[in-house]
C-alpha positions as CSV (number, residue, x, y, z in Angstrom):
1,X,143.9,-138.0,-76.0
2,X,147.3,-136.7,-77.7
3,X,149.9,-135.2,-75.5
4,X,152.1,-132.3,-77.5
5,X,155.3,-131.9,-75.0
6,X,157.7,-128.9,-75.5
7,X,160.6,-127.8,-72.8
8,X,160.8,-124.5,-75.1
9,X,157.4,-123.4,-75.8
10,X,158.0,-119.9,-77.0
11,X,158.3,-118.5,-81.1
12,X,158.3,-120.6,-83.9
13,X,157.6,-124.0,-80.9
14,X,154.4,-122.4,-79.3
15,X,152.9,-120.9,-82.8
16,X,153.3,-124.4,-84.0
17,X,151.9,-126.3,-80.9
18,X,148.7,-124.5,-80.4
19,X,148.3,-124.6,-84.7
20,X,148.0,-128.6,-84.1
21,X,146.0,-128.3,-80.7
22,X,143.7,-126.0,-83.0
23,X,143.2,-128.2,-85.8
24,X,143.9,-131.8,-85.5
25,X,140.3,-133.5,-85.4
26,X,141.4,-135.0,-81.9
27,X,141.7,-134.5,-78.2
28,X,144.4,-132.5,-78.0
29,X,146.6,-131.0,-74.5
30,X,149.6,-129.2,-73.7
31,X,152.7,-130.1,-71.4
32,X,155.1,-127.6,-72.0
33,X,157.8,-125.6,-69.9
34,X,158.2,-121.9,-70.7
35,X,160.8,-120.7,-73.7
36,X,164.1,-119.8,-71.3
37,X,167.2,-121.5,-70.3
38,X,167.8,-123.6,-73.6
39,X,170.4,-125.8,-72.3
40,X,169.0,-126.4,-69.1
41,X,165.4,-127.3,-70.6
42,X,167.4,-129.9,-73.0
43,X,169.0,-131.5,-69.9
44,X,166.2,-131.2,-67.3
45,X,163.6,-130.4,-68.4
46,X,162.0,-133.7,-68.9
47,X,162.2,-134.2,-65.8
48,X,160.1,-130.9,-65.0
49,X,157.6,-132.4,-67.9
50,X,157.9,-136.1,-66.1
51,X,156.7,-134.5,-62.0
52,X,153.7,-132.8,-64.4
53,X,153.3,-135.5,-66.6
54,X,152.5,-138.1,-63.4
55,X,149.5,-134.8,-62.4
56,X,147.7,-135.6,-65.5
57,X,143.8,-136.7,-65.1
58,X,144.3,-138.8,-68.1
59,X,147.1,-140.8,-69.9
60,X,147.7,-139.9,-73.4
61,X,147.3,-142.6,-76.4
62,X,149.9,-141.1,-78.2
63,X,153.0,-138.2,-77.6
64,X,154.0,-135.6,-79.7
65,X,157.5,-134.5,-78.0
66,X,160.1,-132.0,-79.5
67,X,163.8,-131.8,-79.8
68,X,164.0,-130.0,-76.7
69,X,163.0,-133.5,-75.0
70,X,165.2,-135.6,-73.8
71,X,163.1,-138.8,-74.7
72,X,164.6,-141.1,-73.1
73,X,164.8,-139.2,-69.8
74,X,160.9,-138.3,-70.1
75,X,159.5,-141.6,-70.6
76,X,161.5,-143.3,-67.4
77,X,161.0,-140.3,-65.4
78,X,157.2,-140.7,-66.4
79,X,157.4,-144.1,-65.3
80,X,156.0,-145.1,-69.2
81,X,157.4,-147.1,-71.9
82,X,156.9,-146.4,-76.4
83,X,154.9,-149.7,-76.1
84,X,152.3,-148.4,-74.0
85,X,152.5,-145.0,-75.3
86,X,154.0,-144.3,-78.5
87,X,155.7,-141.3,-79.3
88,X,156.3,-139.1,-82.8
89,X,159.4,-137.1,-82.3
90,X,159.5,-133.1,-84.2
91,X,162.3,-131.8,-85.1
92,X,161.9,-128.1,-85.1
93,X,166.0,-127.6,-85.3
94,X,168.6,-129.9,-84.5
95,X,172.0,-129.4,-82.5
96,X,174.0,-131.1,-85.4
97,X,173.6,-128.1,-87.7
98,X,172.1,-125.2,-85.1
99,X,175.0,-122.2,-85.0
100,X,177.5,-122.1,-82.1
101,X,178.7,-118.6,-81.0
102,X,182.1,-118.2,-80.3
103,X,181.4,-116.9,-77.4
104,X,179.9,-120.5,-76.1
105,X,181.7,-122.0,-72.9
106,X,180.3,-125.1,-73.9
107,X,181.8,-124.5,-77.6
108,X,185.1,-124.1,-75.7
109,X,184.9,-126.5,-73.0
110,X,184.4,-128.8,-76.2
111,X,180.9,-130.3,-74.7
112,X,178.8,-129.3,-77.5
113,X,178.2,-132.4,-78.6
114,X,176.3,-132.9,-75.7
115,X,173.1,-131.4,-76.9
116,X,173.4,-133.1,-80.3
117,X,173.4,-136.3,-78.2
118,X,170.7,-135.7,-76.6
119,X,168.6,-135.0,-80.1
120,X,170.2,-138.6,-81.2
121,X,169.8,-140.7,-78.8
122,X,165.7,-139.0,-78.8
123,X,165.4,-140.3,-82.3
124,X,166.5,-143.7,-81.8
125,X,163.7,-144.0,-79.1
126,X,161.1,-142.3,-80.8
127,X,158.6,-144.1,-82.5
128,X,159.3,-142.2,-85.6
129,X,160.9,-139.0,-86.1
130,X,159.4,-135.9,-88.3
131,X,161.2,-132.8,-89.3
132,X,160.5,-130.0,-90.2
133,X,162.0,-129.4,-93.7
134,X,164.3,-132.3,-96.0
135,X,167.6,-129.5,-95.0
136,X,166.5,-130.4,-91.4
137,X,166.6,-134.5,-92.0
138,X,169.6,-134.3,-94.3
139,X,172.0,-132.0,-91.7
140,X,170.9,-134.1,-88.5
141,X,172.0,-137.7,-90.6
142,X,175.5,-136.1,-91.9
143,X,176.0,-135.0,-87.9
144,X,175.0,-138.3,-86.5
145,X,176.7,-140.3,-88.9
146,X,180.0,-138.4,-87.9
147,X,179.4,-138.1,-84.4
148,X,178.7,-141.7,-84.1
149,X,181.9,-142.9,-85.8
150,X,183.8,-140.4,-83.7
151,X,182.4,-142.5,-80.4
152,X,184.2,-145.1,-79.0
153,X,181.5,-147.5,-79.5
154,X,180.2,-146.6,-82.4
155,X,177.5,-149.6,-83.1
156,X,174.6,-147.5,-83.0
157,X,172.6,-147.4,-86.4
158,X,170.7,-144.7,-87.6
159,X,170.0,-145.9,-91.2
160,X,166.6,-147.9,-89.7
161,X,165.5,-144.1,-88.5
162,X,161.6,-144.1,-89.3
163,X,161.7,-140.5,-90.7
164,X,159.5,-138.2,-92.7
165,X,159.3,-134.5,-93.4
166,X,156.0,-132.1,-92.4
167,X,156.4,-128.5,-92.6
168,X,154.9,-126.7,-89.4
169,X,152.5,-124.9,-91.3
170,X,150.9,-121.6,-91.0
171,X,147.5,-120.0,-90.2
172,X,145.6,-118.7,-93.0
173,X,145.2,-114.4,-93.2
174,X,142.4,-113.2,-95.5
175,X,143.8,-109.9,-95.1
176,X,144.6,-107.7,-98.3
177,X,147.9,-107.7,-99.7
178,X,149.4,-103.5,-100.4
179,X,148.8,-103.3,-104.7
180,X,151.4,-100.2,-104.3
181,X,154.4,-100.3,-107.4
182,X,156.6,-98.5,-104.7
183,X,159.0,-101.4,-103.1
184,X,158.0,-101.8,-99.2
185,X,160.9,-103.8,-97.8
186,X,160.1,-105.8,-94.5
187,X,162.5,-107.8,-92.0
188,X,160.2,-109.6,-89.5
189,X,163.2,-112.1,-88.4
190,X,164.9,-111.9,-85.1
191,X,167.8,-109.4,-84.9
192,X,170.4,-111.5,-84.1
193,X,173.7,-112.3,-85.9
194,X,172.3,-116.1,-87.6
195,X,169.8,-113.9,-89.4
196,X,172.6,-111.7,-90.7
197,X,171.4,-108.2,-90.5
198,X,174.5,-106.7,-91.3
199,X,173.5,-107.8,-94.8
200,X,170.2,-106.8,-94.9
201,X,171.5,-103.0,-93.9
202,X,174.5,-103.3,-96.8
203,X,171.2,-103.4,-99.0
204,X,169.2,-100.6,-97.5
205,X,172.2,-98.7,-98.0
206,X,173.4,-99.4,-101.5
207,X,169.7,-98.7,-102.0
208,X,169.6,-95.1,-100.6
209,X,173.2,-94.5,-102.8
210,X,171.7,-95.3,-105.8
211,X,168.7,-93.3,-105.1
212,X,166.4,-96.1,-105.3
213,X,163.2,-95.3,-103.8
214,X,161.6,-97.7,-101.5
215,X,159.5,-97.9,-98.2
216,X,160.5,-100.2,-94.9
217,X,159.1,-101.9,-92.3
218,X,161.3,-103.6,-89.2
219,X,159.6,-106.6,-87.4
220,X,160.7,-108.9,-85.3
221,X,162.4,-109.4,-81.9
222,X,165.3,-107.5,-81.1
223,X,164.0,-104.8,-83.0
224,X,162.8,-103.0,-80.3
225,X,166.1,-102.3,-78.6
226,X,167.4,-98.8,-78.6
227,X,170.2,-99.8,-80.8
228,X,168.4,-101.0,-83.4
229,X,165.9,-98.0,-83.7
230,X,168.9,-95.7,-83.7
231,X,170.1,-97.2,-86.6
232,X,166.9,-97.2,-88.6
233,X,165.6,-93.3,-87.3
234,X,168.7,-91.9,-88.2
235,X,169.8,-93.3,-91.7
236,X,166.4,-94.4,-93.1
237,X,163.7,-92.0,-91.4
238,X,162.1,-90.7,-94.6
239,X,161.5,-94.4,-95.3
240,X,160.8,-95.6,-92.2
241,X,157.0,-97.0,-92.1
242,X,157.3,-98.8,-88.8
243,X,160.6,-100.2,-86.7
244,X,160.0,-102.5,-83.5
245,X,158.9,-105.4,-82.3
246,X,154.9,-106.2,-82.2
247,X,153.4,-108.1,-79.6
248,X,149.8,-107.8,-80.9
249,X,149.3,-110.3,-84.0
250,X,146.5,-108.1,-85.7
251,X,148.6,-105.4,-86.0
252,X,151.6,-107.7,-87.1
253,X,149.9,-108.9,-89.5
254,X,148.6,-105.2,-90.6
255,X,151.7,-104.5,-91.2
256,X,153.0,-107.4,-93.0
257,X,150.1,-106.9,-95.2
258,X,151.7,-103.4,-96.4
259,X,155.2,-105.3,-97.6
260,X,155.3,-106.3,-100.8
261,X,159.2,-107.4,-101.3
262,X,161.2,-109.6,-98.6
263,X,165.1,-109.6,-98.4
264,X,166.2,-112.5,-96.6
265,X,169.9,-112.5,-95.5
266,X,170.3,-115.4,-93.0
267,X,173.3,-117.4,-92.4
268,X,171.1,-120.4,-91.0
269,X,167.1,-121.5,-90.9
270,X,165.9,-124.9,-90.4
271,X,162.8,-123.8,-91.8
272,X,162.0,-119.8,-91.9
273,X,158.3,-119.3,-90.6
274,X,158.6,-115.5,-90.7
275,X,159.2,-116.1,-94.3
276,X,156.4,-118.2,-95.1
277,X,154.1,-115.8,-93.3
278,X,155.6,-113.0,-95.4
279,X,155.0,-114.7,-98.7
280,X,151.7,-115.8,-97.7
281,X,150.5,-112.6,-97.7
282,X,152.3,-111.4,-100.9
283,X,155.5,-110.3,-100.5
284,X,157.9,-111.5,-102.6
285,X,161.1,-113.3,-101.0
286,X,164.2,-112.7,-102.0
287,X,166.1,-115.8,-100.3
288,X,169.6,-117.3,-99.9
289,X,170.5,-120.5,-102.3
290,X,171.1,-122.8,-99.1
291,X,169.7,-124.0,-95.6
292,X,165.8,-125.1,-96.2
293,X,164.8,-121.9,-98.1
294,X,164.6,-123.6,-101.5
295,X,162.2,-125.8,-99.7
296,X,159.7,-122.2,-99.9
297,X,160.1,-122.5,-103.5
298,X,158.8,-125.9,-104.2
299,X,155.8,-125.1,-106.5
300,X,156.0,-121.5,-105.1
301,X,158.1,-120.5,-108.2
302,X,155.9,-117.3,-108.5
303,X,156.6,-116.0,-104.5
304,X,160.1,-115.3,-104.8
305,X,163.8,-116.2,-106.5
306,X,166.9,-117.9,-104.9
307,X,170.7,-115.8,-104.9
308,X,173.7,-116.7,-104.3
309,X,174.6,-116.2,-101.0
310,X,176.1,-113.9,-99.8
311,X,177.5,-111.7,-102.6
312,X,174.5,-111.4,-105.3
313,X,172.3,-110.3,-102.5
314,X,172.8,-106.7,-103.7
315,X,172.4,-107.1,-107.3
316,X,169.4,-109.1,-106.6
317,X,168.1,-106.5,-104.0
318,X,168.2,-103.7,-106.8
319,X,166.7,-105.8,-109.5
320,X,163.5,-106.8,-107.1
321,X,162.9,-102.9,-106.4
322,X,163.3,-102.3,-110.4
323,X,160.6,-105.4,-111.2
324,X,158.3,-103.9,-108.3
325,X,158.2,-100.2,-109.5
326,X,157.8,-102.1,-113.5
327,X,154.6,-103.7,-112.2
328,X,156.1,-107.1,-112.6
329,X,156.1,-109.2,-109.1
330,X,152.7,-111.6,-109.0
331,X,153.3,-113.1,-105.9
332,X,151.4,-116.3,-104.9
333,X,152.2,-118.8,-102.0
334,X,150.6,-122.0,-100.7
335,X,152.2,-124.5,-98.5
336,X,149.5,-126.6,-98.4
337,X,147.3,-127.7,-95.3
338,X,149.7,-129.9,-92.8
339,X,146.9,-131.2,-91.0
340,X,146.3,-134.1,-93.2
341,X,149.9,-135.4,-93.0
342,X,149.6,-135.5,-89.6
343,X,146.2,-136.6,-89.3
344,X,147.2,-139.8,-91.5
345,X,150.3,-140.6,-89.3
346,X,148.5,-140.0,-86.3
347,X,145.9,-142.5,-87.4
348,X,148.2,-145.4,-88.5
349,X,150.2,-144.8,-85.0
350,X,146.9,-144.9,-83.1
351,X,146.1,-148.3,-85.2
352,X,149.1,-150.0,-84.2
């Protein structure tokens, strides 16, 4: 049996926990802690996971844990060592490179480095480490590289680091894609300030200066609030096809369906799920020239195009509505089934 262990199963975690439990050709369970209280999952929740762990009817032959574990912590808690039970660590994000606000008391207290310690001192236990994209891998090294030679001791080596790089894939939708040469704009990120929506509306208004016509649909969490609809219902009504956040996945993916150009404005992604969904289906990205969004692009030329961030986001914006209404985006997407990568590592861990 494999053993997937999460202290923050919610969003992007849970969608991508239940995806392997679905389709990895093995026994496959859940120990997981609801999606609340970061910090305090990072800290103690593993020892939460450990009291549940000890319940279990059967002991895993291998563990899948994310960076919300504290590895270390886990495994003695759970009375179990990486020699009895080896363990792949997944990055989903890492506290190296994750955003700070300013209004952290931990930012200002100058502990922040606490969480990124617990991410490196996980790795170094694991039995290897995945992440999640190659802008993942490449910002946790450059952090604990300088971290490390700001410690007092700093012999700790993470050069040996058995790493590799697996997207979290997505589930396959057979739903139809909208043919329509009128540009359908969609956000279906989280409406929060790393995801830059201050941007996004910049856009939508130079859009509705110019007289540009186009159609919109608002997604994601955060969307729902009052605020945000205000916004929306009383500058961009007559476009407005649907504005809130959608708990039922049918429907969600309805509506994605209907979009057929994607304006991405994010200061930060380790990955961008919401985006790959989006392209999946069609829509053609318009994304940021940093972070892991090239990543989308890899043999994906066709789904989208890269701008410099932040200031040809406009320019760029206005030129995707143009191609759109000219009949010239052919958007195709394929990331490629994950399982296989996983199934191979998986089976060479299960050997040894």
């Amino acid at each position: 049996m494999i053993l997937i262990v999460d202290a923050f199963f919610t969003g992007s975690h849970r969608y991508w926990g239940e995806l392997l439990k679905d389709q990895l050709p093995y026994e496959v369970e859940l120990l997981t802690l609801s999606g609340k209280n970061w910090k305090w999952r990072m800290q103690g929740g593993a020892i939460e996971l450990a009291q549940k762990f000890k319940k279990l009817s059967k002991e895993p032959s291998l563990i899948i844990a994310t960076d919300m574990v504290n590895l270390p912590v886990f495994y003695a808690y759970s009375g179990i060592t990486v020699e009895e039970i080896p363990c792949l660590l997944y990055f989903h994000e890492n506290q190296f490179a994750y955003p700070v606000s300013e209004q952290d008391t931990d930012k200002q207290a100058g502990r922040e480095n606490h969480y990124a310690f617990i991410n490196l001192s996980s790795a170094l236990f694991a039995s290897k480490t995945i992440f999640n994209s190659n802008f993942n891998r490449a910002s946790f090294l450059i952090g604990a590289e300088k971290l490390i030679a700001s410690l007092p001791n700093n012999s700790f080596k993470i050069n040996n680091l058995n790493t590799t790089i697996i997207y979290p894939g997505i589930k396959k939708q057979t739903i139809n894609s909208n043919p329509t040469t009128t540009p359908v704009l969609l956000w279906n990120h989280r409406w929060e300030h790393d995801k830059n929506p201050e941007l996004f509306l910049d856009g939508l208004r130079h859009l509705k200066e110019k007289q540009i016509e186009f159609k919109l649909i608002v997604l994601g969490k955060g969307t729902e609030k009052e605020s945000v609809k205000t916004i929306f219902n009383k500058e961009f009504k007559a476009e407005l096809i649907h504005c809130g956040f959608v708990e039922e996945k049918e429907k969600y993916w309805e509506l994605i369906a209907q979009a057929n150009l994607l304006p991405v404005t994010s200061k930060h992604d380790f990955f961008g799920l919401s985006v790959a969904e989006a392209m999946q289906l069609g829509a053609f990205a318009l994304l940021p020239n940093h972070q892991a969004y090239p990543e989308h692009l890899e043999n994906n030329n066709q789904s989208g195009t890269l701008y410099k961030f932040p200031n040809e986001f406009i320019n760029c914006l206005e030129k995707a509505c143009f191609n759109i209404k000219q009949g010239k985006m052919n958007s195709k997407f394929e990331f490629g089934s994950v399982v296989k990568k996983w199934d191979e590592i998986i089976s060479e861990m299960l050997k040894n």
